[in-house]
Structure formats: structure tokens, C-alpha cells
C-alpha positions in Angstrom: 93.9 50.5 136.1 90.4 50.9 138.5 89.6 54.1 140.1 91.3 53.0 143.5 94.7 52.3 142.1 94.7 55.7 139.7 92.8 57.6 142.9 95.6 55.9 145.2 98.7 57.0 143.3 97.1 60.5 142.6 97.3 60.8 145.8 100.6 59.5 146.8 101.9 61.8 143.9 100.5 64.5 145.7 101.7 63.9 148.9 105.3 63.5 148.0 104.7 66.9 146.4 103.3 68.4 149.3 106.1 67.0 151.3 108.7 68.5 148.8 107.2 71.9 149.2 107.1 71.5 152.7 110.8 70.4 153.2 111.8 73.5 150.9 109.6 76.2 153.1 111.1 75.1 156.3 107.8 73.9 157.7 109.3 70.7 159.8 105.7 70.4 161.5 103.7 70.3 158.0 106.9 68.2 156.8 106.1 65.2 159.2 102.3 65.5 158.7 102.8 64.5 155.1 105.6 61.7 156.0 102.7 60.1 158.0 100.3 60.6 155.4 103.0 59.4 152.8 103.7 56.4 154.8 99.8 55.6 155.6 99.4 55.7 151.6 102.5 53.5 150.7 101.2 51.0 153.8 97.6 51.4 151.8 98.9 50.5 148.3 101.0 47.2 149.9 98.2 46.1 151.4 95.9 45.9 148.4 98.7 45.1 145.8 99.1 48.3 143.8 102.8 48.9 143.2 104.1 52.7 143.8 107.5 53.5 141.9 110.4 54.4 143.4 110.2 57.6 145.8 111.6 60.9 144.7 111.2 61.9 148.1 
């Protein structure tokens, strides 16, 4: 794996995170900031190939 793809998924792992703790807190503002972030990553890793596993979010 090259240091986009790990890079990449590091951060998609973290976002989902992020949106977990987010959701769990109440914070419906933060909440949508990290859907758009989680959904410009996921548009990121299409576009250049890199498969992200199922969401747990």
C-alpha cells in the first residue's frame, strides 16, 4: 500500500470516528461538517481507485 492510499484511509477512519463522537455528543453542526468531509474522502478514494470497506457509520 503507498502513502496516499494508507494516508487516505487514515483519514477516512478518522472521520467516521469523529462523526461517531459527534452524533453521540449531540453536536448536529459538527455532525454534518464531518458527513461532508466523510463524503469528500470516500468521493477521493473512488476517484483514484482505493477501495474503503464497508461504513460503520
Amino acid at each position: 500500500m503507498d502513502a496516499f492510499t494508507a494516508g487516505l484511509l487514515q483519514r477516512i477512519k478518522a472521520t467516521e470516528s469523529d462523526l461517531t463522537m459527534a452524533r453521540e455528543t449531540g453536536d448536529d453542526f459538527l455532525a454534518e461538517v464531518e458527513e461532508a468531509e466523510l463524503d469528500d474522502l470516500r468521493r477521493l478514494a473512488a476517484e483514484h481507485g482505493v477501495e474503503v470497506g464497508a461504513s460503520r457509520v
